[in-house]
C-alpha positions, 0 to 999 in steps of 0.5 A: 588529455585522453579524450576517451576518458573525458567523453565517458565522464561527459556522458556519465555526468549527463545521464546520471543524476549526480552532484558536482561535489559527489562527481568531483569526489569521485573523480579524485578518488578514483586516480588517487588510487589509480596513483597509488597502484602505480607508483606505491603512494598518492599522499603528494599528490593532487587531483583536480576535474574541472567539471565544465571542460571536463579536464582532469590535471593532476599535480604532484609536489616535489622538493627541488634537489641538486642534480644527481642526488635525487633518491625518490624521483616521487618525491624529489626532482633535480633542480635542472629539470625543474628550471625547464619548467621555471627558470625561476626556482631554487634547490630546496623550494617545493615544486608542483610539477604536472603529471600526464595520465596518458603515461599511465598506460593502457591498462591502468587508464581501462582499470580508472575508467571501469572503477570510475563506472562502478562509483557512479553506479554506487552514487547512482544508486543511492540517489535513487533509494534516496529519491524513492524513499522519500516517494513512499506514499507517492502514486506514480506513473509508468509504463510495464516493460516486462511480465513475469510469472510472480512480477510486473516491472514497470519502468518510472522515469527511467528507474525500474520498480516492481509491482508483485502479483499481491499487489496487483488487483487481482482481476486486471491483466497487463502487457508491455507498453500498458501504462499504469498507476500505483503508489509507491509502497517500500523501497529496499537496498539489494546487492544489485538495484534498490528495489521499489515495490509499488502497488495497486492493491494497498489500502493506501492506493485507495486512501491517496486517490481519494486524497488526489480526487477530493480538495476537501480531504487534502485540505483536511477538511474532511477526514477518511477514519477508515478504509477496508477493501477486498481488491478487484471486488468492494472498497468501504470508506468511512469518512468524517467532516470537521467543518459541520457545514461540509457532508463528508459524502457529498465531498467525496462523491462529488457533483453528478458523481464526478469524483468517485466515478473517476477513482471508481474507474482507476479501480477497474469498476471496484464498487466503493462504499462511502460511509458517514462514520459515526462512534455510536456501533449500532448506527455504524452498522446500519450504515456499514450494511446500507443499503440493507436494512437490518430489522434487529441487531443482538449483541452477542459479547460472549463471542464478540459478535452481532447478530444482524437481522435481515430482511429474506430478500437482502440476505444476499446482498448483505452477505455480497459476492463470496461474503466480501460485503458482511466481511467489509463490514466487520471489519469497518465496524470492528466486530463480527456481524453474523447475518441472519434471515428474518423468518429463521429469527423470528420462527416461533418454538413448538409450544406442545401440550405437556408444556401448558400450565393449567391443562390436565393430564385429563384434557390432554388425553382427550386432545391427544386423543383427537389428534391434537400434539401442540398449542398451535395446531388448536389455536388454529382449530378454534372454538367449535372444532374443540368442543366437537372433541369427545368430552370438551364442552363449551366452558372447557374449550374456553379455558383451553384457547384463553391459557394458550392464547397468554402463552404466546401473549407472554 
């Protein structure tokens, strides 16, 4: 037995993650052709690995000829050679005679072994994009063993997977050695390894904490409708509750905010906004945008937008860091939410004198003439300044103020 070999399968089999038969299939095939190339067939032969002992014998079946007419020693043997064997045996019977590979050579048995290498890399990759790919959705957790330009990779079990930069929150930096979580998002055959790319920044890595964190939304319980997420900068989380008995917020922020303080950390302090989500668009918003407090909300179908009405001093925090939280917002609800400040809104139109009903081209002369242009200007003025205009009288300066006075009741 060539121990060179049995200690390469040996350590072989004990690092990779392969089955008996795959490993017995392999092993056959592997000096089947390595028969093949040497003597010009196999079809007589067999080979068999006991894989406790990690033994290989090979066999080889002979018909017993008279001695000297044997004209394929392959595949004849003569009958003298054969009673050396078995005293027993007749010309004519088949024999099964054992073949030792150690006669093969050298450079046949370095040849099996490099070929028996590269089948067990075929096999071990494919157990590998087998494992992952049953894995996707699956959060993981490695250790980062090299930093790219465009790249992290990160060793999980042995197995390397990547995490791009997309798929990184943008504003976490990483050595070798840090430890890191992400889930598992695809795995793809390539020429080389199968690639397993993970990632931090998915919507689906929220959706899985949140799942891990919360009983209530494994069990399905409690249902996340939607998740729209900034990465690095703010999460919005609708969820729903099938048991009226069970808050849906409350389940997910947890007692003394236990649960959601724990994936907040995960997230590097990402803000998560946890919504009762709701069919009715109007109250969605409300609480899409809380904790602002929209005055008015004008749907505008013609541009499939909402035009929300603010408070002056929530702008700001409507809008959010760089417009993440309007744009979170949008994208909760599913319509486009344009913010707007109550004192733009609500600003009344110049009303000017040319535009009022009821007042003459005479009496507007005269109030023009005493610097008067527009309704405001002398509802703030009032009865007394009116008639002190030059041919306005009491009764006059009465009809003035009670017209534009119905314009802004109006």
């Amino acid at each position: 037995m060539n121990h060179e070999i049995v200690d390469a399968i040996s350590q072989l089999l004990r690092e990779k993650k392969i089955e008996k038969h795959a490993f017995q299939e392999i092993i056959e095939n592997v000096f089947l052709s390595l028969l093949k190339k040497k003597l010009g067939t196999s079809d007589n032969f067999d080979v068999i690995f006991n894989l406790e002992k990690g033994d290989i014998e090979i066999y080889c079946e002979k018909e017993i000829v008279e001695d000297g007419e044997v004209e394929d020693p392959i595949l004849q043997i003569p009958l003298s050679q054969a009673k050396k064997l078995d005293a027993d045996v007749e010309v004519g019977e088949d024999f099964v005679e054992i073949i030792d590979y150690r006669t093969f050579g050298r450079r046949l048995v370095t040849s099996a072994k490099q070929n028996l290498s590269q089948k067990i890399k075929e096999v071990e990759k494919d157990n590998i994009f087998n494992e992952y790919r049953d894995r996707i959705g699956e959060i993981v957790l490695g250790d980062v063993h090299q930093v790219n330009r465009n790249e992290f990779r990160i060793n999980v079990d042995k197995t390397e997977v990547i995490m791009p930069r997309g798929e990184a929150i943008y504003n976490e930096r990483y050595r070798r050695g840090d430890t890191v979580r992400a889930i598992i998002k695809s795995v793809s055959r390539t020429p080389k390894e199968p690639q397993i790319i993970v990632s931090r920044a998915d919507l689906s890595f929220v959706r899985r904490l949140f799942e891990l964190e919360v009983p209530e939304i494994f069990d399905n319980i409690v249902e996340i409708r939607k998740i729209v997420r900034a990465p690095g900068e703010r999460t919005k989380i609708a969820v729903e509750s099938n048991d009226k008995r069970i808050d849906p917020v409350g389940a997910c922020v947890g007692l003394k905010g236990v649960r959601i303080q724990a994936i907040v950390r995960e997230l590097n302090n990402e803000k998560i906004d946890i919504i009762h989500w709701t069919e009715e668009r109007s109250l969605m918003i409300h609480r899409a945008l809380a904790p602002v407090t929209p005055l008015e909300l004008i749907p505008d179908k013609e541009n499939n937008r909402v035009i929300v009405v603010v408070p002056d001093e929530q702008m700001s925090m409507a809008i959010g860091r760089r417009g993440q939280n309007i744009k979170l917002a949008s994208q909760l609800v599913g319509v486009d939410l344009e913010p707007i400040k109550e004192s733009e809104f609500y600003e009344e139109e110049e009303l000017v004198l040319d535009d009022v009903e009821g007042l003459t081209p005479s009496v507007i002369g005269k109030l023009k003439a005493a610097g008067y242009t527009n309704a405001e200007q002398i509802l703030d003025a009032g009865r007394e300044k009116l008639m002190e205009v030059h041919g306005i009288g009491a009764n006059t300066a009465d009809k003035i103020i009670e017209l534009l006075s119905a314009y802004y009741e109006d």
